[in-house]
C-alpha positions as CSV (number, residue, x, y, z in Angstrom):
1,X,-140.8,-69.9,-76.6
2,X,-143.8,-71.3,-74.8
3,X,-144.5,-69.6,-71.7
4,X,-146.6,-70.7,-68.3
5,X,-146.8,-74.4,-69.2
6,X,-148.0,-76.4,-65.9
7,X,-147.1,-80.0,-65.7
8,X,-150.6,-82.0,-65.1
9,X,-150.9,-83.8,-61.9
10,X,-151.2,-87.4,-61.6
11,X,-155.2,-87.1,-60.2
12,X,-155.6,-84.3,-63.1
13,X,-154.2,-86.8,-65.5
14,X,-156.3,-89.5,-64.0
15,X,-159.7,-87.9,-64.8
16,X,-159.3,-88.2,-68.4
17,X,-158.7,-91.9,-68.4
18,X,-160.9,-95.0,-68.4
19,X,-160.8,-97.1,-65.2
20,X,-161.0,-100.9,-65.2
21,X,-164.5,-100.9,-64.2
22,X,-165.4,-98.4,-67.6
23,X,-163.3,-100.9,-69.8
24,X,-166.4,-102.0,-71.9
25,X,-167.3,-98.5,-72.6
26,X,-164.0,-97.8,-74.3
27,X,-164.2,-97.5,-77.7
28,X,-160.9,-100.5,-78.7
29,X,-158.7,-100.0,-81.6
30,X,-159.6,-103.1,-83.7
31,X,-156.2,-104.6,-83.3
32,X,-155.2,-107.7,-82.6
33,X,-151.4,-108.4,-81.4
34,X,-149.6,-111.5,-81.9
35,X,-146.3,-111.7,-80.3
36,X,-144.8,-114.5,-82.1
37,X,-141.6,-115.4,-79.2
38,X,-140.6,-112.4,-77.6
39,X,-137.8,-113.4,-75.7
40,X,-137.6,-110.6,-73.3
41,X,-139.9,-110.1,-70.0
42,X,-139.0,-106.6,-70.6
43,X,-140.3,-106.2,-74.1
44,X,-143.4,-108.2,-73.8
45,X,-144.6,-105.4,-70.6
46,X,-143.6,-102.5,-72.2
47,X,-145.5,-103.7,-75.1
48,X,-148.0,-104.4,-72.2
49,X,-147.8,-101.0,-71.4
50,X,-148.4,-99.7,-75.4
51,X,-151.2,-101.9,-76.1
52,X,-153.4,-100.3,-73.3
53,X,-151.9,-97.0,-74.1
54,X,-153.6,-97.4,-78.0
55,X,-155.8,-99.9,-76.3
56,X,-155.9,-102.4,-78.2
57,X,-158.5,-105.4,-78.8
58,X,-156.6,-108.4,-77.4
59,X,-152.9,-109.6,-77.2
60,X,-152.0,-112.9,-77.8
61,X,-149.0,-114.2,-76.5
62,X,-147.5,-116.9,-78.5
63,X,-144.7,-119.6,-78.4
64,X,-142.2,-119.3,-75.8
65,X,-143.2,-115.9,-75.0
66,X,-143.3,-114.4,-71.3
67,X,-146.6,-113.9,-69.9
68,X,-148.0,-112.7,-66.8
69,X,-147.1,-113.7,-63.7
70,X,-144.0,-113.9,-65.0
71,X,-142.3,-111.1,-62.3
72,X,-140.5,-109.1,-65.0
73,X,-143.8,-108.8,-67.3
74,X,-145.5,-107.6,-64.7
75,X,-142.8,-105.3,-63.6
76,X,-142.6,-103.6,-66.7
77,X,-146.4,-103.7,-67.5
78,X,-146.8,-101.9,-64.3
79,X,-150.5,-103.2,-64.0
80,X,-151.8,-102.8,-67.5
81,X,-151.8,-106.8,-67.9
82,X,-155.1,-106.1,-66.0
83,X,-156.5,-103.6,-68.7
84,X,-155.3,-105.0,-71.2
85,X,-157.0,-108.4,-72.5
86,X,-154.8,-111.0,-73.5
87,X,-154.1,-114.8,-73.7
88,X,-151.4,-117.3,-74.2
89,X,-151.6,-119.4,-77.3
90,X,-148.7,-121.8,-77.9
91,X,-149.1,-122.4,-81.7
92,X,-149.8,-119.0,-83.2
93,X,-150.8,-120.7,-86.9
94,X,-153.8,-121.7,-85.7
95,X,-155.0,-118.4,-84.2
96,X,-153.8,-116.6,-87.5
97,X,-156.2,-119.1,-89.7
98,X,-159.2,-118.4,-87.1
99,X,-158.3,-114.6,-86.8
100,X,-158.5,-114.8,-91.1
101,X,-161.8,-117.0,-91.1
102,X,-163.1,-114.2,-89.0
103,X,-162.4,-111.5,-91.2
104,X,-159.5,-110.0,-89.6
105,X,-156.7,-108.8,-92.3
106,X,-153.2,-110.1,-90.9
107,X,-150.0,-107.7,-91.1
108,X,-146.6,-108.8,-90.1
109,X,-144.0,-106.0,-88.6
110,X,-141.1,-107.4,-90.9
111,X,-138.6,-106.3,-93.1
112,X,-140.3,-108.7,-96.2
113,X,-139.6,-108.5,-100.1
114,X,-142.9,-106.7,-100.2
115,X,-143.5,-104.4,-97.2
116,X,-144.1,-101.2,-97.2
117,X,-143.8,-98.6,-94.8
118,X,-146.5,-99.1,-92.0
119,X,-147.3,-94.9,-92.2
120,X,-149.1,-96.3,-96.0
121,X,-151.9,-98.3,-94.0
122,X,-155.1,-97.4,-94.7
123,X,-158.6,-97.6,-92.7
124,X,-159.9,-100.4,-95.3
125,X,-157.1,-102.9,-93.3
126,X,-159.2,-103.4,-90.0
127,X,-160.1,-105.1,-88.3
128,X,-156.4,-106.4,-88.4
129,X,-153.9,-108.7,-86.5
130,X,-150.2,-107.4,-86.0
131,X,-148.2,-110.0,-85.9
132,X,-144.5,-108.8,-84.0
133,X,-141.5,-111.1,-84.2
134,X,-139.0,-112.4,-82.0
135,X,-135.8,-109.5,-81.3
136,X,-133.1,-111.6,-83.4
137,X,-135.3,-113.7,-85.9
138,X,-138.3,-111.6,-86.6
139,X,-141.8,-112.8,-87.0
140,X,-141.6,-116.5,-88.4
141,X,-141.5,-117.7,-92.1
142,X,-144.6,-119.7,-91.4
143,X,-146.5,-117.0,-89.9
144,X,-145.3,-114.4,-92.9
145,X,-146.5,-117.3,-95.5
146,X,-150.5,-116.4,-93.8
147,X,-150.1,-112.4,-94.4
148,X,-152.5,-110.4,-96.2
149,X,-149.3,-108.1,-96.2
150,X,-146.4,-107.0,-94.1
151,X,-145.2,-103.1,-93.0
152,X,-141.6,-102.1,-92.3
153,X,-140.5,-99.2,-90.3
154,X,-137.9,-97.4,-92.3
155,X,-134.4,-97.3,-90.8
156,X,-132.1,-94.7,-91.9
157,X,-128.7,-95.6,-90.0
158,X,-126.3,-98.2,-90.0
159,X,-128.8,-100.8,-87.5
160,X,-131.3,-102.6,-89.7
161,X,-134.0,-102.5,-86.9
162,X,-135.1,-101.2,-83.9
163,X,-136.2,-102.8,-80.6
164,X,-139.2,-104.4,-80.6
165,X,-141.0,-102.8,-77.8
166,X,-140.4,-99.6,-79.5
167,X,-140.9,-100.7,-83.4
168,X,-144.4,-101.7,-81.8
169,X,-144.4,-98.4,-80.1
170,X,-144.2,-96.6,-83.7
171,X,-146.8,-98.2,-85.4
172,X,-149.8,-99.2,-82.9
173,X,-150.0,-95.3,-82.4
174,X,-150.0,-94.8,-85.8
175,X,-153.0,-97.4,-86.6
176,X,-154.6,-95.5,-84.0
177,X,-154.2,-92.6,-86.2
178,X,-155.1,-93.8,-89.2
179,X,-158.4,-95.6,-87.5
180,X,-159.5,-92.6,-85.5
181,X,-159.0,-89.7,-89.1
């Protein structure tokens, strides 16, 4: 049993972290993060939320995903739309092709006949562009078809997937891992 634990305060919390005005000191995971149509306000600003968490390089949002000011996204993202850079790009396929050109490696979160599980990624994979799908049809066929590869978070229950915010969640923080070891 742990004894005399003390519960930081928000201000002794706040010293630790990077302010917006120290954003280009902070050393970025080299992620990119496509949301290929989200459908959920909520999703999109808790994934908000995660992506300056792991801070991330940029998020695109694509398709008919919400994106700031929508109210909800910026309900849930509870300011981090703000420290977090991001744009909205209608047709994802051509960001993927310029994101390749540039060197960036592109993964899709999908359940695919040749993922693996995203805890196998390795260093030698960034920079890299997550692509996360919609919450009923996943990350689109077309986008898939412009992979370097695909990783899978591997479900154990009766459900074949988890929510999206969350499966994000999962694996940004572990590409944070395996970047920073």
């Amino acid at each position: 049993m742990i004894s005399n634990i003390a519960k930081l305060s928000h201000q002794e919390i706040s010293e630790n972290r990077s302010t917006l005005d120290s954003l280009d000191q902070v050393n970025k995971l080299p992620v990119y993060v496509l949301l290929d149509s989200i459908r959920s306000s909520y999703n999109v600003g808790s994934i908000f939320r995660t992506s300056d968490g792991a801070m991330v390089n940029k998020l695109y949002l694509c398709g008919y995903t919400p994106h700031p000011p929508h109210k909800e996204v910026l309900k849930t993202a509870l300011g981090s739309h703000e420290s977090v850079e991001w744009e909205f790009v209608k047709n994802p396929v051509e960001l993927v092709k310029r994101l390749k050109a540039d060197g960036v490696k592109i993964c899709a979160l999908e359940q695919t006949d040749k993922s693996f599980p995203y805890y196998e990624m390795k260093s030698s994979n960034f920079p890299l562009c997550l692509i996360v799908g919609n919450e009923i049809s996943g990350v689109s066929q077309d986008l898939i078809d412009l992979c370097d590869f695909a990783v899978d978070i591997p479900q154990y229950g009766i459900k074949q997937s988890l929510n999206v915010a969350v499966a994000y969640g999962i694996t940004i923080f572990e590409l944070r891992k395996i970047h920073t070891t």
